[in-house]
Each structure stands twice: as C-alpha cells, then as structure tokens.
C-alpha positions, 0 to 999 in steps of 0.5 A: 620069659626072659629078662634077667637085666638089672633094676632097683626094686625099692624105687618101682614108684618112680618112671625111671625104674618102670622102664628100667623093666620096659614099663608097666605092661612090660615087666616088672623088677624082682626083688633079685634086682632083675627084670622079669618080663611080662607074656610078649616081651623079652630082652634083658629089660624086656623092650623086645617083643617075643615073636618067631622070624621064619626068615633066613638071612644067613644062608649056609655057606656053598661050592658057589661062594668060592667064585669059581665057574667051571666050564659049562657044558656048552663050552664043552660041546663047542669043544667037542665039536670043534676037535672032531671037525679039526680031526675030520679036516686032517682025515679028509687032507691025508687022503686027498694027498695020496690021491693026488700023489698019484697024478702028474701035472698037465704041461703047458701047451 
C-alpha cells in the first residue's frame, strides 16, 4: 500500500475528493490528510494499478556500448596468411637468385 498524496478528509461527499484518492474503490482520504490506497492500487493518489513488470528495459551497460570493433579473427587469418605467403615468395625468390647466379646466358647465334 502506498499513497501518502494530499486530499481533504472534511469533503469525502463530494467527487473531487474521491478521486482526489483514486475513487471509491481506489483509496480513500485519512484523516492525516493522505491517501491510502486500497489492495491493487498504488501511487501517491492511488490511480496505478500494483502489479510486477519482469521486463527490462534498461539493460546494464557493456565493452560493446563503446562502439568499438576489435579485429575479427577472420581479418586475423587473412593476416596470417597473407604474411606467410609474402615470406614463402621472398624464400622461394632468394633461392632462385643463387641458382641462376650460377648460370650464363646463351649467346645469340
């Protein structure tokens, strides 16, 4: 039960006080001058029904809510890849050079 919201007890006759609290079946006005809400109704003058709202519409906040992308592990393997084939190539190169160090040139006949 919540409430707590100011009313006039002295005129609970009139329509204005009654939903001032909600209404008759809502709540009704103390003689603190509050509301008090009846079972099923909260807010301050009682016009919200009580119920639970397992839904979260805020979620916590995380490393992806920087925006940042870090390199996927495709790019990675592309990487990798593409280093080991450059290296294989430069290998392949420097011994095909000393191989054809070796060789003399046929001359034009």
């Amino acid at each position: 039960m919540e409430g707590k919201g100011s009313c006039s007890p002295t005129v609970n006759a009139t329509k204005v006080s009654r939903l001032s609290c909600g209404g008759l079946n809502r709540g009704v006005c103390t003689a603190g001058r509050t509301c008090e809400c009846r079972s099923g109704w909260t807010g301050p003058h009682c016009l919200v029904p009580a119920a639970f709202d397992p839904v979260l519409y805020e979620r916590p906040d995380g490393f992806q809510d920087l925006e940042f992308t870090g390199p996927l592990i495709v790019y990675k393997s592309i990487l990798w890849i593409g280093l080991c084939s450059l290296g294989l190539l430069l290998f392949i190169s420097a011994s095909c050079k000393t191989k054809l160090d070796g060789w003399t040139a046929i001359p034009d006949v």
